[in-house]
N, C-alpha and C positions, 0 to 999 in steps of 0.2 A: 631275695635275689637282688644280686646287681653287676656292678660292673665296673671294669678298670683296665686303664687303655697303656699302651707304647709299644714302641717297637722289636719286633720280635729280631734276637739276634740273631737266630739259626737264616733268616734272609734280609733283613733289616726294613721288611714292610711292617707298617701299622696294623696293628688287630686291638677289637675290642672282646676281651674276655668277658665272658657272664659267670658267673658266681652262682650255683645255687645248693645248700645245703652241704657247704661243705666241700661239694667237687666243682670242677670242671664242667659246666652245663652246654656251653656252645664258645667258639673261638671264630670269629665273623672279620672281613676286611672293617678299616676304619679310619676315619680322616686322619692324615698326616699329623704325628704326634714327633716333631725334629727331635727333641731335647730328650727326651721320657723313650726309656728303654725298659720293656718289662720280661722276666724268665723267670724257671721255677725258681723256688726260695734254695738256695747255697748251703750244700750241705758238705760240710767239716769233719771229716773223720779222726781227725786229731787236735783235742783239744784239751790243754792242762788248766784251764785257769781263762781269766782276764781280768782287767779292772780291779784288781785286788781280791777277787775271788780264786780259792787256790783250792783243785782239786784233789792236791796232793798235803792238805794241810794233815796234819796228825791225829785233828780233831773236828773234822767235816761234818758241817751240821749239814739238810736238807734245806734252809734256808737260803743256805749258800749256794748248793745246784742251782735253786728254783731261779735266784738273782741273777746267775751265770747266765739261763736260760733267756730274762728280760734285757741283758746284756746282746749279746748276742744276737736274737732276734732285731733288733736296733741298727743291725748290722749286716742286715741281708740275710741271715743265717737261720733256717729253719728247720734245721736239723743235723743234730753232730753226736759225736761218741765223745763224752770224758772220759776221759783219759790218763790212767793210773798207771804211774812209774813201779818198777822197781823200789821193794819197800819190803821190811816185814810182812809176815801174815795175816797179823793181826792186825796190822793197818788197814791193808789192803781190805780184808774183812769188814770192817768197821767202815770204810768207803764204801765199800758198793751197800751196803745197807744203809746209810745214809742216801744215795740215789736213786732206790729201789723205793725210799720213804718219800722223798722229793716226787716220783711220778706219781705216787700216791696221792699227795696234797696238792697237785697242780696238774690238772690240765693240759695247761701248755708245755711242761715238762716232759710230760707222756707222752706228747705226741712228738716233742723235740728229740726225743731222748731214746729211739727206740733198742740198743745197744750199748756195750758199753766197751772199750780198746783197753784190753792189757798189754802195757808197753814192757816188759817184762815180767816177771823176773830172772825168766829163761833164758837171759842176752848174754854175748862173750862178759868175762871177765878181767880180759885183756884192756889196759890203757889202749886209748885211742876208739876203738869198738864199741867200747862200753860208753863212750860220751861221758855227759853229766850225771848218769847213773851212779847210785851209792855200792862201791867194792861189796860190802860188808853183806849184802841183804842180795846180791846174785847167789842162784842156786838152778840145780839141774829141773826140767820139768819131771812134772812130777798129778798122774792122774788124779791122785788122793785133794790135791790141792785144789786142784780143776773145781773137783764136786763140793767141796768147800766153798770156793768160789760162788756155785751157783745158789746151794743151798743159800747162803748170803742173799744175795740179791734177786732171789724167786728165778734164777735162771738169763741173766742180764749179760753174760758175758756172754758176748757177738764176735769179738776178733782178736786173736793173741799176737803179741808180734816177738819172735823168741829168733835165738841164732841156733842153726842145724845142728852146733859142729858137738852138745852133748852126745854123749853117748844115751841110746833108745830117745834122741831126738827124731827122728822119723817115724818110730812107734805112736809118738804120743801127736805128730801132726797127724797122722792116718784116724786116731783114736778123734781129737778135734773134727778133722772132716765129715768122720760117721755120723757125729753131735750135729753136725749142721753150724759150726763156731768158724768163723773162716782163719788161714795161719798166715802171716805176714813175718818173711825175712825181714831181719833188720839187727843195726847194733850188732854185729856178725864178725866175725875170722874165718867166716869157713871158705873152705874151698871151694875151686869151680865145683869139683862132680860132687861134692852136698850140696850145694846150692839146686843143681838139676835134680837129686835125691829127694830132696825137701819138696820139688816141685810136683814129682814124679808122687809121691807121698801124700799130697793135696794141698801142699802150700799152693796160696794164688795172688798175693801180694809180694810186696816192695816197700815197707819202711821207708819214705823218706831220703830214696835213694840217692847213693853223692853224699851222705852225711853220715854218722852212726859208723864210721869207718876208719883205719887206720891212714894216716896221714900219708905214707907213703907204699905203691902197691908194685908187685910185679909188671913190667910192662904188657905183659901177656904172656899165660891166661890170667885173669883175677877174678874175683867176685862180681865188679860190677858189670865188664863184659857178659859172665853167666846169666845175670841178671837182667841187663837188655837183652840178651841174645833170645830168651828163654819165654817165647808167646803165651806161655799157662801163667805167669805172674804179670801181672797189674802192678803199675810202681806209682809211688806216691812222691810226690816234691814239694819243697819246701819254695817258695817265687819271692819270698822274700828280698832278694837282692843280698842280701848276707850269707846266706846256707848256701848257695850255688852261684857262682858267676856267671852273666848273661852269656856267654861263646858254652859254660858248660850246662844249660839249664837246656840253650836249641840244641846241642847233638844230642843230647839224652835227650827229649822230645821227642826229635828224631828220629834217632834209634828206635825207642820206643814204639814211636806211633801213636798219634792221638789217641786212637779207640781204648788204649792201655797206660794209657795216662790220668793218673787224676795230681788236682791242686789239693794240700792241706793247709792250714795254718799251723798247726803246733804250735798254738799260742799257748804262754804263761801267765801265770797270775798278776805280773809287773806290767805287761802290756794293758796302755791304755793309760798308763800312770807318768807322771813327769821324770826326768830327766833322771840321775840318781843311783846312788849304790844302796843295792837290797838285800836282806836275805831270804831267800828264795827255799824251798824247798825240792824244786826242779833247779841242781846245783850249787846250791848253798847260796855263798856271799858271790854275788852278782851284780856287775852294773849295766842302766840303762842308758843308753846316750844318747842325743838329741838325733841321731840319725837312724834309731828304733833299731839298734844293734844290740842285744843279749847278749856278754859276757861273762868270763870269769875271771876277773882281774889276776891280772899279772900271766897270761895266759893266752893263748891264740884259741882256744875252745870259747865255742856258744853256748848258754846254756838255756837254749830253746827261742820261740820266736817273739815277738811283739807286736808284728804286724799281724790285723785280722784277714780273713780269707779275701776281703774288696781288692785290700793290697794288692794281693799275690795275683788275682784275674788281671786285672789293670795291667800289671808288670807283662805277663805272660800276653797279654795284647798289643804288647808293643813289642815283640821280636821278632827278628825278619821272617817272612813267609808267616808269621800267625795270624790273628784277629780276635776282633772282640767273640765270634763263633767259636771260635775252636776255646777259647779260654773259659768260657763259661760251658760249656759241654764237659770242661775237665773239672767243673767245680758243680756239675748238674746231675746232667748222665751218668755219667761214669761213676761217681760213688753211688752213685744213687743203686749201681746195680749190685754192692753190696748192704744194700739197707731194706731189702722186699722191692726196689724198681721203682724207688721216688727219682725225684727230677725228671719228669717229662712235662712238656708242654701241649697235653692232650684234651679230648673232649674224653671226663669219665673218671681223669687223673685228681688225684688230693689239690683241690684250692691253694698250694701254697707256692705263693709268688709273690717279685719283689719286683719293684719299680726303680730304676735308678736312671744316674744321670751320667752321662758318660762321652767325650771326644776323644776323637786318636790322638795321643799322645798322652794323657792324664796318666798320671802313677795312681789314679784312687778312682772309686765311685762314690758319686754323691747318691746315699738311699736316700729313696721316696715314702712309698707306703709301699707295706709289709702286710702280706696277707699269709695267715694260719691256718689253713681249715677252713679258711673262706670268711677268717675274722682278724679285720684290721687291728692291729698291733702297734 
């Protein structure tokens, strides 16, 4: 048993948490702790990579999750979905068996890791929609594949994120729902009423939304209006300061509404690394620039993020009308309620909380201690 103190941001008083066996034991007032701000541990529901670890490598050892995992954890982060592109089959296959062996030989992977995001293959085909996805390796969904999938990975795929506009795209999100697999729009052409279709269907996500999309839209109706408009989907954003522009990141907020909002990072394997042109396998030859921008040179396309999720809370606590509460609630709660209902700050809840340090105005947090399961990290 022990214990670990700051300030809770859901009101900004002091509490000292007690630790015991893993959960949440008691949450008690506590001397003023200025500086030290503590919430549950930040959970990532999209995550390709960081620091050189690349989820979408060709040849993904377990070693590599596991290091992703002590990465990231480092980083506030205590719980995310890797996150696999658009790719072959047998890549793809060969992945999630590699992270299926990863929870196996670690621990903390396991407990990180309790899902896993397929970011395709299902997505438009169309420039622009398709992003940095590979033309070659889109293909319609497809049930046969799904069970493949699982069989791979003892059952690991937790959330697809596909575009409606296949045909028997609604059958096979209806078929996900029944699985208990949650669907997430994204990377998309369709239209308003598949969008609502898709919803209607048991899609309950948002990709990423504002990104994964065609440069320039009808002024109404479009996609992403269907998409805020549409309270059964949950949308997900990229706070980067790149992916969305601050005037476009508050109205979608907005719009949105907190409670249906969550932060991602969609970080890449290049994030985390110095300045530089790479080749990436989320969008090939890629450069990083000193202002943590993913591109694809010679091109006005991203090809994914670099900043980690600290980033992106930071960012989103500084635009008008938010706070450090609502930004951490979107990077706590909120995924948390598609991951079994982590990120709470309860008596009874999983141990897993971060300390950091944080003033109005900072683009970053500075992490403290990182608790797992009720073991310092």
């Amino acid at each position: 048993m022990h214990a670990i103190r700051g300030r809770n941001p859901a009101n900004g008083e002091s509490v000292e948490v007690i630790v015991d066996n893993g959960l949440v034991a008691s949450i008690s007032p506590a001397i003023s702790t200025e500086d030290q701000w503590l919430s549950p541990g930040f959970i990532d529901l999209q995550v390709n990579g960081y620091c050189g670890h690349d989820l979408n490598s060709d040849s993904l050892a377990p070693e590599a999750v596991v290091a992703l995992a002590h990465q990231l954890v480092a980083l506030g982060v205590t719980t995310f979905l890797p996150t696999l592109i658009t790719a072959p089959e047998q890549q793809l296959v060969s992945s999630l068996r590699a992270i299926a062996a990863a929870r196996r030989i670690s621990s903390l992977a396991a407990h990180m890791i309790p899902c896993v995001h397929m970011e395709g293959p299902h997505i438009s085909p169309t420039e622009g929609p398709r992003g940095a996805h590979p033309r070659a390796h889109v293909r319609p969904p497809d049930c046969d594949e799904l069970e493949r999938w699982q069989t791979a990975s003892g059952g690991l795929v937790g959330l697809v994120t596909l575009s409606p506009h296949w045909d028997g795209a609604l059958d096979y999100i209806s078929h996900l729902a029944r699985r208990g697999i949650y669907v997430a729009v994204g990377h998309t052409n369709a239209d308003p009423a598949r969008i609502h279709a898709a919803a209607e269907a048991g899609a309950r996500l948002s990709t990423h939304l504002g990104n994964g999309v065609a440069g320039e839209l009808p002024r109404h109706p479009n996609l992403l209006w269907a998409q805020l408009a549409d309270d059964r989907l949950t949308a997900t954003f990229i706070a980067d300061g790149h992916h969305l522009p601050a005037d476009t990141l508050t109205a979608m907020l907005r719009a949105k509404g907190l409670e249906r909002s969550v932060l991602i990072s969609d970080a890449v394997a290049v994030g985390g690394l110095r300045p530089g042109l790479y080749e990436a396998q989320v969008g090939g030859a890629v450069e990083l620039t000193a202002e943590a921008r993913v591109g694809i040179p010679g091109t006005a396309m991203l090809g994914g993020a670099a900043l980690p999720l600290r980033n992106g809370i930071a960012n989103v606590a500084r635009l008008p009308g938010l706070s450090l509460r609502h930004a951490i609630q979107m990077a706590t709660e909120n995924p948390g309620r598609f991951v079994g209902g982590r990120g709470a700050l309860g008596v009874g809840a999983p141990a897993d909380l971060v300390q950091f340090t944080w003033h109005p105005g900072d683009g970053d947090l500075t992490i403290g201690r990182v608790l797992v399961r009720g073991v310092e990290q």
